[in-house]
CHARMM internal coordinates of N, CA and C (Angstrom, degrees):
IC EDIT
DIST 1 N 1 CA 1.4698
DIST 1 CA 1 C 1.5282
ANGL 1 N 1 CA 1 C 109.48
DIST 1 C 2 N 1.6177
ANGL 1 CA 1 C 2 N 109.60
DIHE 1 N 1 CA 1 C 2 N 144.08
DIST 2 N 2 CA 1.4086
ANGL 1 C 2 N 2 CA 98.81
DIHE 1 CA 1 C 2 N 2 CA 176.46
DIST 2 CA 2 C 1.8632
ANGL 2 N 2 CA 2 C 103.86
DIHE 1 C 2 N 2 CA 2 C -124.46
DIST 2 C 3 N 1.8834
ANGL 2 CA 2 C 3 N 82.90
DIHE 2 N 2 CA 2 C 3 N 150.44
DIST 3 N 3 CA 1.7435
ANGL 2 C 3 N 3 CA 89.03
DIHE 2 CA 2 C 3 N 3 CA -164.12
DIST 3 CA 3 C 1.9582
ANGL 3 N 3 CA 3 C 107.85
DIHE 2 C 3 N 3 CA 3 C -57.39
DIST 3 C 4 N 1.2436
ANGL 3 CA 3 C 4 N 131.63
DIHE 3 N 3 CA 3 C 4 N 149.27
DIST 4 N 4 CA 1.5300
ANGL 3 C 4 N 4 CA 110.89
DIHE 3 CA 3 C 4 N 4 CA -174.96
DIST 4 CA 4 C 1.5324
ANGL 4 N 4 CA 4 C 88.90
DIHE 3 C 4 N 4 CA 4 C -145.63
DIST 4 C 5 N 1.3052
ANGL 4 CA 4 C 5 N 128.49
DIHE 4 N 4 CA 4 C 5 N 124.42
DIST 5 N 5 CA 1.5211
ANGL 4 C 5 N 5 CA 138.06
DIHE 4 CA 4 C 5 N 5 CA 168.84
DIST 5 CA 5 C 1.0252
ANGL 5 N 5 CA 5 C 117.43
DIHE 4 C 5 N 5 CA 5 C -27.49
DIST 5 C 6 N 1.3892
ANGL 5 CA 5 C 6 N 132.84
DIHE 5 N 5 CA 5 C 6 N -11.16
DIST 6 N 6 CA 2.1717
ANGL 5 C 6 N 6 CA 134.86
DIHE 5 CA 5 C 6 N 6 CA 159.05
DIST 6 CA 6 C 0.9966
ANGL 6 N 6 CA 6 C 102.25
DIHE 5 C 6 N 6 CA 6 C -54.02
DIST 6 C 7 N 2.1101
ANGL 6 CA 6 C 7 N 125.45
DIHE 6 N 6 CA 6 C 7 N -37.95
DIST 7 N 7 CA 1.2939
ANGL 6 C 7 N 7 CA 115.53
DIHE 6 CA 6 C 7 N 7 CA -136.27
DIST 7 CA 7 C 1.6792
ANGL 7 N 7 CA 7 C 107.91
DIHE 6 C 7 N 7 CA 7 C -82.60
DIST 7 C 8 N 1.0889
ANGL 7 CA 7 C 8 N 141.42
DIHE 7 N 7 CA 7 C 8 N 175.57
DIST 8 N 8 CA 1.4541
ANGL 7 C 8 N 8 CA 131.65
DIHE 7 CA 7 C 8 N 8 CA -166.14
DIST 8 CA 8 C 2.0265
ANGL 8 N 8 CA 8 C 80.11
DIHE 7 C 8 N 8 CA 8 C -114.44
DIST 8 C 9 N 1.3713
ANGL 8 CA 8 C 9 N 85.00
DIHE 8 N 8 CA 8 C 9 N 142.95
DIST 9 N 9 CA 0.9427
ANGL 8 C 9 N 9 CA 121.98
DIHE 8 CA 8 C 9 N 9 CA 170.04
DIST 9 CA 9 C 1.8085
ANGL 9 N 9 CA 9 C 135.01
DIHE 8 C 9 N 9 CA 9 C -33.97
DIST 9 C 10 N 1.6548
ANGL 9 CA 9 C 10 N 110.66
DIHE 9 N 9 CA 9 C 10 N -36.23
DIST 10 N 10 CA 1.0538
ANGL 9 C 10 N 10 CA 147.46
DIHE 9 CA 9 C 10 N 10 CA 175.88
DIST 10 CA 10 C 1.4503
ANGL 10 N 10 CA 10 C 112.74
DIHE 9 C 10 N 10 CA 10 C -93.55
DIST 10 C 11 N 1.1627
ANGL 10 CA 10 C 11 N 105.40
DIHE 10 N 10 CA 10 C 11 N -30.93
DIST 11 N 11 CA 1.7000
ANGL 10 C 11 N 11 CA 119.38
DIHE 10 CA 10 C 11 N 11 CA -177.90
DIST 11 CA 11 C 1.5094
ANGL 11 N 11 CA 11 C 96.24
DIHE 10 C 11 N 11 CA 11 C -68.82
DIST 11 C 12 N 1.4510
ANGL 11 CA 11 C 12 N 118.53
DIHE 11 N 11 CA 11 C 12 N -52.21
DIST 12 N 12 CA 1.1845
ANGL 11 C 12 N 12 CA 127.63
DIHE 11 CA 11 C 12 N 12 CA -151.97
DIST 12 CA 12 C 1.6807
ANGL 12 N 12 CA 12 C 117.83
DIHE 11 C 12 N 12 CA 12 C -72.20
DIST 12 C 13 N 1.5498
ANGL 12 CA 12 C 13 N 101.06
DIHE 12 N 12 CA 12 C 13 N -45.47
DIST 13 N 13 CA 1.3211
ANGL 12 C 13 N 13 CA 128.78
DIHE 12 CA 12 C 13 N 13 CA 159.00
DIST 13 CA 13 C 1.6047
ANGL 13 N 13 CA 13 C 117.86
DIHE 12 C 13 N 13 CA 13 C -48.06
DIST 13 C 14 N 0.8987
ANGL 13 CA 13 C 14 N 116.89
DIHE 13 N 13 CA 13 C 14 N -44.59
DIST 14 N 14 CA 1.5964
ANGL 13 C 14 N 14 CA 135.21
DIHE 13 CA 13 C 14 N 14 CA -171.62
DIST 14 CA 14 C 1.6844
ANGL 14 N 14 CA 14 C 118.35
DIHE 13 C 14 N 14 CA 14 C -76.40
DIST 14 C 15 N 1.7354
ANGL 14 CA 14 C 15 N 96.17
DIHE 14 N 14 CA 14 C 15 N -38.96
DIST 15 N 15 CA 1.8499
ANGL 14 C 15 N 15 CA 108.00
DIHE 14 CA 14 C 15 N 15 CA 174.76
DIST 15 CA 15 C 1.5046
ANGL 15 N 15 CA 15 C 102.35
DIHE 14 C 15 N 15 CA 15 C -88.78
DIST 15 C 16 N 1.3002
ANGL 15 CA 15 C 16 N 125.13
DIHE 15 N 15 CA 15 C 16 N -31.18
DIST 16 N 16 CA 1.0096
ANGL 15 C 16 N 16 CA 123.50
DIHE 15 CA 15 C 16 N 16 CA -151.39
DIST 16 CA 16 C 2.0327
ANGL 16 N 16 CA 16 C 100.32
DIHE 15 C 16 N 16 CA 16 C -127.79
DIST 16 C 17 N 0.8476
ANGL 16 CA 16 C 17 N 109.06
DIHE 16 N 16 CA 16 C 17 N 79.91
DIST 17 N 17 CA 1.8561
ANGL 16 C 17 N 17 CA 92.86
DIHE 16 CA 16 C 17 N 17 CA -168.92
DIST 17 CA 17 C 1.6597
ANGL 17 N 17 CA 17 C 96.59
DIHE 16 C 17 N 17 CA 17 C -77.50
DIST 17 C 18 N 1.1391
ANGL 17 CA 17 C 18 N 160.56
DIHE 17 N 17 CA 17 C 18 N -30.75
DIST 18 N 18 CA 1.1560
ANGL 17 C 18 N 18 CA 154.21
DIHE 17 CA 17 C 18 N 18 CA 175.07
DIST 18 CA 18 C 1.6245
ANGL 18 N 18 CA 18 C 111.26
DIHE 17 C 18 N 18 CA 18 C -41.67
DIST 18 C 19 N 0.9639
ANGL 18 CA 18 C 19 N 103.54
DIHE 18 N 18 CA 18 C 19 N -36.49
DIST 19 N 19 CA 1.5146
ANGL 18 C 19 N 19 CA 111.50
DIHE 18 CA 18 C 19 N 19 CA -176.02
DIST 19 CA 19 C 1.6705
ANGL 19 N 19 CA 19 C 104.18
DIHE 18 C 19 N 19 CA 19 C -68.36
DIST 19 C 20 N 1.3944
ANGL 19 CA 19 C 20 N 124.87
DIHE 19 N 19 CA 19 C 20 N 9.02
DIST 20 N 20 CA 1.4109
ANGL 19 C 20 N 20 CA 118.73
DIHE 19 CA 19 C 20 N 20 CA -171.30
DIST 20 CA 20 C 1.6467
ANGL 20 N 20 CA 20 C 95.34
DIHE 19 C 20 N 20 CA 20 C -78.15
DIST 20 C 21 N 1.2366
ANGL 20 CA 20 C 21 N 121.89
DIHE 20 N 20 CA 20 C 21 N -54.33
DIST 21 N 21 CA 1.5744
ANGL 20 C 21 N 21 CA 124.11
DIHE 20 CA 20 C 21 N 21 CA -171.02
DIST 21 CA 21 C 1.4295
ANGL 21 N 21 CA 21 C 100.53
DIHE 20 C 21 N 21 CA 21 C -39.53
DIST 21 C 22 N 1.6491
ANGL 21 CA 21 C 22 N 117.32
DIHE 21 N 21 CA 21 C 22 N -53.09
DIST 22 N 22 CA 1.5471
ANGL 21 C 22 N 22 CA 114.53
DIHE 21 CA 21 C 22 N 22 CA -156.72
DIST 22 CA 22 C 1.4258
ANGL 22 N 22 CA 22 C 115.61
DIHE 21 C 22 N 22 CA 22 C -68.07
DIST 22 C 23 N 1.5886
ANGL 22 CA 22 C 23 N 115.55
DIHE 22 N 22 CA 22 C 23 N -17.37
DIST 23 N 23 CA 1.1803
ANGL 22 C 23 N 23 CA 123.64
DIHE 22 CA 22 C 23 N 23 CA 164.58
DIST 23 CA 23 C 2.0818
ANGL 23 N 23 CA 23 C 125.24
DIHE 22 C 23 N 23 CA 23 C -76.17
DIST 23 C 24 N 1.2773
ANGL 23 CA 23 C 24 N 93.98
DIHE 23 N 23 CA 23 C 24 N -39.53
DIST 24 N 24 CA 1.2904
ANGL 23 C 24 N 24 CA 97.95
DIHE 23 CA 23 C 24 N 24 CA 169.26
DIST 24 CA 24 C 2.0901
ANGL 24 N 24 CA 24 C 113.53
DIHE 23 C 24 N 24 CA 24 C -74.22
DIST 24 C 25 N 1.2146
ANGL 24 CA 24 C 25 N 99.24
DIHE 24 N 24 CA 24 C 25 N -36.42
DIST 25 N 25 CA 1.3949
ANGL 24 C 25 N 25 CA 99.45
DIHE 24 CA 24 C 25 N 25 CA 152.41
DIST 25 CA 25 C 1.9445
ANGL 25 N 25 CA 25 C 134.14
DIHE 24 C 25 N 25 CA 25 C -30.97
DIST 25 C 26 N 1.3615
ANGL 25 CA 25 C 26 N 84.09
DIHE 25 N 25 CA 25 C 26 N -59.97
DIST 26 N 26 CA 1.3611
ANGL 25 C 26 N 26 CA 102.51
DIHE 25 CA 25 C 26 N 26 CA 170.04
DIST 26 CA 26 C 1.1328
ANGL 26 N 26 CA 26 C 128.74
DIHE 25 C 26 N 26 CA 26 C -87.73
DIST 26 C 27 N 1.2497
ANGL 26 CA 26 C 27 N 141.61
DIHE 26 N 26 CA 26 C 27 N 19.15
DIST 27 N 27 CA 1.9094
ANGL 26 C 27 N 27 CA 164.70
DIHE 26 CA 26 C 27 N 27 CA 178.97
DIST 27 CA 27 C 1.1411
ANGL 27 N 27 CA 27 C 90.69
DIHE 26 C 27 N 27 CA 27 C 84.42
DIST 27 C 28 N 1.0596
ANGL 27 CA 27 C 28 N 143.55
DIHE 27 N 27 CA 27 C 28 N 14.69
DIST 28 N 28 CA 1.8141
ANGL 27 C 28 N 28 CA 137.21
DIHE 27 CA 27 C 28 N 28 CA -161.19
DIST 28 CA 28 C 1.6217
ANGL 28 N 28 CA 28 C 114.79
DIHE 27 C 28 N 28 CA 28 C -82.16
DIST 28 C 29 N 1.2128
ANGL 28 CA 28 C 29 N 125.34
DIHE 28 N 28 CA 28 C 29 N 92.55
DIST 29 N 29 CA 1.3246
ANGL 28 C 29 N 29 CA 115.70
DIHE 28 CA 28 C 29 N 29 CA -166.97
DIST 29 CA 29 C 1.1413
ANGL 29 N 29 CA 29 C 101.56
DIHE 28 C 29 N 29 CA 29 C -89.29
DIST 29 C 30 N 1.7495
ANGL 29 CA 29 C 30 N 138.32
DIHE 29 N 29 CA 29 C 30 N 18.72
DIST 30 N 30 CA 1.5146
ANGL 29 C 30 N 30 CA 135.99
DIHE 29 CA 29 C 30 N 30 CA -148.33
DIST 30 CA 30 C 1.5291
ANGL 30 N 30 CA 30 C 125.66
DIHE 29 C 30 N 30 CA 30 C -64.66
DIST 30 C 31 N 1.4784
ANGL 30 CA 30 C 31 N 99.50
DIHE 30 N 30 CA 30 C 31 N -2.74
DIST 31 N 31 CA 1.5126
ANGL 30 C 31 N 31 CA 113.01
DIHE 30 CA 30 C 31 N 31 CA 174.71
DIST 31 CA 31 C 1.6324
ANGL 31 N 31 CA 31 C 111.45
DIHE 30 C 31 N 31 CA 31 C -51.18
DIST 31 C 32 N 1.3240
ANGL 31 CA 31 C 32 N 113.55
DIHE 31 N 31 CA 31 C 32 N -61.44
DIST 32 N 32 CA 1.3226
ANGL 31 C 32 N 32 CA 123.27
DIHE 31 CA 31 C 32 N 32 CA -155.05
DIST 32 CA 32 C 1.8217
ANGL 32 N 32 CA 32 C 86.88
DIHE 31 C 32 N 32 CA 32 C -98.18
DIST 32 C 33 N 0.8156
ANGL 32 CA 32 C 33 N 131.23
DIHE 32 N 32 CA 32 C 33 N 5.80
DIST 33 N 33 CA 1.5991
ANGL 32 C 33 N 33 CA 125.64
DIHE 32 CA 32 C 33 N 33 CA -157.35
DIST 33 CA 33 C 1.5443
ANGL 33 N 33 CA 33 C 92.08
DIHE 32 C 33 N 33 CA 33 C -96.06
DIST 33 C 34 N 1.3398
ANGL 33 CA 33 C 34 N 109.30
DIHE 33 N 33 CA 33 C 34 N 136.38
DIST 34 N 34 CA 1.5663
ANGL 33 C 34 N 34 CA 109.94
DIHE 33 CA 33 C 34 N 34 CA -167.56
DIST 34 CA 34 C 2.1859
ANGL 34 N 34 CA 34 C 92.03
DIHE 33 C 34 N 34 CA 34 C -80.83
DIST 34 C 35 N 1.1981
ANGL 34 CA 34 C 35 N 99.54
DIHE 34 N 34 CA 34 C 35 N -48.47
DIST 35 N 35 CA 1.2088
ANGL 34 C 35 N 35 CA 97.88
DIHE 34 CA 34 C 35 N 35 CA 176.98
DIST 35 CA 35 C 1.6011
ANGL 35 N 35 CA 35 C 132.91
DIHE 34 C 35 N 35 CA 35 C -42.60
DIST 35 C 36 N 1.0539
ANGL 35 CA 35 C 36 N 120.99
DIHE 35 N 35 CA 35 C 36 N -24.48
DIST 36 N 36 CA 1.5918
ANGL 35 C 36 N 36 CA 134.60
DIHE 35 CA 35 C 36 N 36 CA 152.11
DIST 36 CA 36 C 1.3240
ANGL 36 N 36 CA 36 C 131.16
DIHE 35 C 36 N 36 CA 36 C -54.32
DIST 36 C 37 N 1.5424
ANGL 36 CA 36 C 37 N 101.76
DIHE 36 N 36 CA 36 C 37 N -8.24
DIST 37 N 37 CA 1.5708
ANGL 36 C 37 N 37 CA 102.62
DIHE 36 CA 36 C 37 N 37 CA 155.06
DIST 37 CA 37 C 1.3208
ANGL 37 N 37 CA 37 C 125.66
DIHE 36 C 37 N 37 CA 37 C -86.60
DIST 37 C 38 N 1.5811
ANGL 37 CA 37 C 38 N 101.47
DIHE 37 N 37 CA 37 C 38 N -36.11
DIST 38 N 38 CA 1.5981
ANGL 37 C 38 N 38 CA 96.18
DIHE 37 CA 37 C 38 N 38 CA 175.37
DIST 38 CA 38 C 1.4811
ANGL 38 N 38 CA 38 C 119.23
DIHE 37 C 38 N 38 CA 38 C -112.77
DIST 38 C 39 N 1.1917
ANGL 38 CA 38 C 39 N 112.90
DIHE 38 N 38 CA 38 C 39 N -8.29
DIST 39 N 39 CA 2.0684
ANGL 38 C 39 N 39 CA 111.24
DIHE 38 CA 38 C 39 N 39 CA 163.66
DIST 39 CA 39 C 1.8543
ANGL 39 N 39 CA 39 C 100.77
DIHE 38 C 39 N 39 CA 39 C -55.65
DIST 39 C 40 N 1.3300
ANGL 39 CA 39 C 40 N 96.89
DIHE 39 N 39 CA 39 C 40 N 165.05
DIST 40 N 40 CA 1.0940
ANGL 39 C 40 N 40 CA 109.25
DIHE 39 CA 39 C 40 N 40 CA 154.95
DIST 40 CA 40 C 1.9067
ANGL 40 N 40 CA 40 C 102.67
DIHE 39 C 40 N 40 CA 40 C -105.14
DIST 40 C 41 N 1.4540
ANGL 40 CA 40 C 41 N 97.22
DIHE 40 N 40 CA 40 C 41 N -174.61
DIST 41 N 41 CA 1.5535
ANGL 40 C 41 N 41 CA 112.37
DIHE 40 CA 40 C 41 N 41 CA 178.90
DIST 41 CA 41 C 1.6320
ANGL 41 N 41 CA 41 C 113.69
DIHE 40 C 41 N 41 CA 41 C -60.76
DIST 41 C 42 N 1.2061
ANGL 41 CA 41 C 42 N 105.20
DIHE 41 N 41 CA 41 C 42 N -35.37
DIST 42 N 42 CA 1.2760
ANGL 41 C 42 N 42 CA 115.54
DIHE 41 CA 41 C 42 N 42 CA -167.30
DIST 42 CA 42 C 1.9109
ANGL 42 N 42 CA 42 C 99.34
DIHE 41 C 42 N 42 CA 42 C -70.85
DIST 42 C 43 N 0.8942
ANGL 42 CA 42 C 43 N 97.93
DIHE 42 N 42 CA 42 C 43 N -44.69
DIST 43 N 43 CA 1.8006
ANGL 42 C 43 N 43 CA 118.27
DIHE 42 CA 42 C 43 N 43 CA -148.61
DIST 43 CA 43 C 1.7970
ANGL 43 N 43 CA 43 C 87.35
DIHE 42 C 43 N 43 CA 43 C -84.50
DIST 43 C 44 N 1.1852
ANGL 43 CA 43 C 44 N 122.34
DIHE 43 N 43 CA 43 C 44 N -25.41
DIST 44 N 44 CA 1.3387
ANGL 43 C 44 N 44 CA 103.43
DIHE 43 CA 43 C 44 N 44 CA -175.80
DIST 44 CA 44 C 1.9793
ANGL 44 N 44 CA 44 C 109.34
DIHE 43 C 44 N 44 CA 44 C -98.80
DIST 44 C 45 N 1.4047
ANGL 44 CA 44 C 45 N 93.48
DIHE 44 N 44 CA 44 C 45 N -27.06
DIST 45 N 45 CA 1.8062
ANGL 44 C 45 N 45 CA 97.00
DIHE 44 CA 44 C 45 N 45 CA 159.20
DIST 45 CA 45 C 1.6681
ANGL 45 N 45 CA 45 C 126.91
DIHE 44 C 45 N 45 CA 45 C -46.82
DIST 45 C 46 N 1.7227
ANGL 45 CA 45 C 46 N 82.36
DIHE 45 N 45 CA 45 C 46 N -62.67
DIST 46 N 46 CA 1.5597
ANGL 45 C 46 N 46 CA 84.15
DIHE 45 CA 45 C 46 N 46 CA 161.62
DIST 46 CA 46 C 1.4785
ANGL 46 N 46 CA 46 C 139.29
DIHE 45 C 46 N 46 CA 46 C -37.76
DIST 46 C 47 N 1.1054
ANGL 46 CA 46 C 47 N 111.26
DIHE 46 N 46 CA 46 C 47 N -51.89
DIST 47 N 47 CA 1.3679
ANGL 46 C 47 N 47 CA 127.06
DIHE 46 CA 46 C 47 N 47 CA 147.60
DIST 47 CA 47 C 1.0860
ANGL 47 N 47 CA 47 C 161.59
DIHE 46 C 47 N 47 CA 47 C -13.98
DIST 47 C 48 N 1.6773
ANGL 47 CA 47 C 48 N 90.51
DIHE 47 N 47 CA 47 C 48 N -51.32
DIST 48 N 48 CA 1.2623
ANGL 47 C 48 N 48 CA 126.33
DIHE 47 CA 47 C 48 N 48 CA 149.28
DIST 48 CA 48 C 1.4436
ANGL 48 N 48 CA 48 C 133.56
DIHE 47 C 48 N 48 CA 48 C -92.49
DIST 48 C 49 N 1.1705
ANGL 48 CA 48 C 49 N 104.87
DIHE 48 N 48 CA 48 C 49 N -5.67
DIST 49 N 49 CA 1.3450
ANGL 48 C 49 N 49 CA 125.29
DIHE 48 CA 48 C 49 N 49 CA -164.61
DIST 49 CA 49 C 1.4997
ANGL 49 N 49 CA 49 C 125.51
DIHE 48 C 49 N 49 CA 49 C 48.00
DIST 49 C 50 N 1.5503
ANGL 49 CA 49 C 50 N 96.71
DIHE 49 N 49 CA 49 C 50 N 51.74
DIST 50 N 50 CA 1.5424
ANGL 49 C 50 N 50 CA 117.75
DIHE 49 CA 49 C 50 N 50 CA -172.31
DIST 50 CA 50 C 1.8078
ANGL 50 N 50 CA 50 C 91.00
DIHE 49 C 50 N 50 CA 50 C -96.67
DIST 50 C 51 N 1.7432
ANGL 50 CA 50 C 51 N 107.96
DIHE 50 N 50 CA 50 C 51 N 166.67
DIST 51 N 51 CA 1.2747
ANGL 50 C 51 N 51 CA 119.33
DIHE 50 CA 50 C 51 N 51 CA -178.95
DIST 51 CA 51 C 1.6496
ANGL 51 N 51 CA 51 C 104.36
DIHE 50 C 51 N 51 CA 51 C -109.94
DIST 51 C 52 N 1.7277
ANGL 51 CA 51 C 52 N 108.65
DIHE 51 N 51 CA 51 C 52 N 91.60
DIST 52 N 52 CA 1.6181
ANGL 51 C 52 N 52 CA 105.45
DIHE 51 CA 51 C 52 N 52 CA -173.02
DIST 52 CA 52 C 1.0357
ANGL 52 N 52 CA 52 C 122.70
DIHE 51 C 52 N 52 CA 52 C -55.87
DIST 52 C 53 N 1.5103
ANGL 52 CA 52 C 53 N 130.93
DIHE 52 N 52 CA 52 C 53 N 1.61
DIST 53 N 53 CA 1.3230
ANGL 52 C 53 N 53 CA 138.33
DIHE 52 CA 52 C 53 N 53 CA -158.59
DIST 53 CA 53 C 1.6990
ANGL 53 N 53 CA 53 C 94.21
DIHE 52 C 53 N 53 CA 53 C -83.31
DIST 53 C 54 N 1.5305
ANGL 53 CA 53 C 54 N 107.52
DIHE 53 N 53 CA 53 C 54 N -50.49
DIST 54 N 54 CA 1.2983
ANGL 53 C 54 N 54 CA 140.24
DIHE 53 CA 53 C 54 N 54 CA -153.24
DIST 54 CA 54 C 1.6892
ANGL 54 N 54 CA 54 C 96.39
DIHE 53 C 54 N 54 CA 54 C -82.82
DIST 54 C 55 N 1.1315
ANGL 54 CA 54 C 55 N 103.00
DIHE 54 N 54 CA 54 C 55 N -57.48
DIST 55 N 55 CA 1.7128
ANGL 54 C 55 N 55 CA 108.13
DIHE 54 CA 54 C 55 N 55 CA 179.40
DIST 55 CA 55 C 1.4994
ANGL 55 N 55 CA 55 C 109.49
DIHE 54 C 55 N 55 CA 55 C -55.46
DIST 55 C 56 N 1.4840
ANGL 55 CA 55 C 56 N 127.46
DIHE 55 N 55 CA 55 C 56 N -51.77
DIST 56 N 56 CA 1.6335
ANGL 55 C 56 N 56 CA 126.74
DIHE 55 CA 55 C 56 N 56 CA -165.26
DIST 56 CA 56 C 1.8485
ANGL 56 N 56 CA 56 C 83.61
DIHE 55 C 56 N 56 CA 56 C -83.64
DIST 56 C 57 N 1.3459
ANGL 56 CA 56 C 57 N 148.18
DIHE 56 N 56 CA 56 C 57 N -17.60
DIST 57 N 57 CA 1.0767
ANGL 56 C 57 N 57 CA 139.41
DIHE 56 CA 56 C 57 N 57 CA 164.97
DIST 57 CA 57 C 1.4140
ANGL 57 N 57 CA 57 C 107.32
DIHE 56 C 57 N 57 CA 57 C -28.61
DIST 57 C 58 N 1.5665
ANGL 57 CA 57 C 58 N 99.99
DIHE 57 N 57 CA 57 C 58 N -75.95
DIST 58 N 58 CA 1.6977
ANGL 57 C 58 N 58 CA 137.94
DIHE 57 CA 57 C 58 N 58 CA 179.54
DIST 58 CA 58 C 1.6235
ANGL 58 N 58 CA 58 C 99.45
DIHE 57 C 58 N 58 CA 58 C -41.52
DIST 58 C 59 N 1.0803
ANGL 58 CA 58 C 59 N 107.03
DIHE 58 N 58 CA 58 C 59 N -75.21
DIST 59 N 59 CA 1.2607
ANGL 58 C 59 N 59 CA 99.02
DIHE 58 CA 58 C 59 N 59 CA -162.20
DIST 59 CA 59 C 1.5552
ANGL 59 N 59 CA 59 C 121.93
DIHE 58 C 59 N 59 CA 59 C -67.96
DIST 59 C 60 N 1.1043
ANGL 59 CA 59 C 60 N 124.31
DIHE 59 N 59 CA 59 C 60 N -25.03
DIST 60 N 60 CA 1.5221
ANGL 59 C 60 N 60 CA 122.85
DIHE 59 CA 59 C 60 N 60 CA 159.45
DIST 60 CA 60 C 1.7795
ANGL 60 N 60 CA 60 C 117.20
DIHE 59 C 60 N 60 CA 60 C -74.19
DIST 60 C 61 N 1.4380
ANGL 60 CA 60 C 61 N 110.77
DIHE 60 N 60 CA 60 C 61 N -2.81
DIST 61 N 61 CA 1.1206
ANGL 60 C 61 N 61 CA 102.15
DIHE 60 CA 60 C 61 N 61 CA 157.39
DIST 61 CA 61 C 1.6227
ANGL 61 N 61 CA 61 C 125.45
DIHE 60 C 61 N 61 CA 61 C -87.05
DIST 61 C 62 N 1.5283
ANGL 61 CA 61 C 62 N 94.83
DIHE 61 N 61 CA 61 C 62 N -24.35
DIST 62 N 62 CA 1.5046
ANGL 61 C 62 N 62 CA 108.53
DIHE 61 CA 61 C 62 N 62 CA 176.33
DIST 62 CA 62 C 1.8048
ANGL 62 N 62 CA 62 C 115.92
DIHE 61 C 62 N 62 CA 62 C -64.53
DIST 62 C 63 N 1.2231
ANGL 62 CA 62 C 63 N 101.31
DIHE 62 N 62 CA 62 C 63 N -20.13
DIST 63 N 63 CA 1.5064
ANGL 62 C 63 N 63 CA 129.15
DIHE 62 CA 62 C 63 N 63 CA -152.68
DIST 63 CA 63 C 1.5041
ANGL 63 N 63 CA 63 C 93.94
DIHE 62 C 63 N 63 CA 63 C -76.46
DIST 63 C 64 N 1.7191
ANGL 63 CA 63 C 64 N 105.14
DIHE 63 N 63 CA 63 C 64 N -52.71
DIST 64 N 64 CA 1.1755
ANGL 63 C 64 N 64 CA 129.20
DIHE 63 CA 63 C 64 N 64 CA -148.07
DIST 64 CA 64 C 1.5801
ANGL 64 N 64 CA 64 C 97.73
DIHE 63 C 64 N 64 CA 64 C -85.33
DIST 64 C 65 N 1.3357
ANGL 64 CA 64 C 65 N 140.73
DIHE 64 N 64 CA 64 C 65 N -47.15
DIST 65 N 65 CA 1.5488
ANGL 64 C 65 N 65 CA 154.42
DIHE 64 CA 64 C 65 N 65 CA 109.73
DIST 65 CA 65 C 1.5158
ANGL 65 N 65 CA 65 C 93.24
DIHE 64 C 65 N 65 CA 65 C 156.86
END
COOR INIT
IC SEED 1 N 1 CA 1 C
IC BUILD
């Protein structure tokens, strides 16, 4: 499966736990963040004013090992 900016945030974390670094990488504390249950990937970048293109890059590379 590949990670895709629809996926919620929690989803992603949960199938994939490796992907925790790439988020803390990116200021992303989304573990504990109540909002990571219901954003998607996209919607919580934004947010941050992260580049999701660049972030689901990362993390499906992390995915990929």
């Amino acid at each position: 499966m590949i990670i895709t900016k629809d996926m919620s945030i929690i989803e992603i974390v949960q199938k994939y736990p490796q992907t925790v670094d790439v988020f803390r990488n990116y200021g992303l504390g989304c573990i504990g963040c109540a909002a990571a249950r219901f954003e998607n990937l996209a919607q919580g970048a934004a947010a941050h004013g992260i580049d999701a293109d660049a972030l689901v890059a990362d993390l499906n590379k992390a995915i990929q090992g």
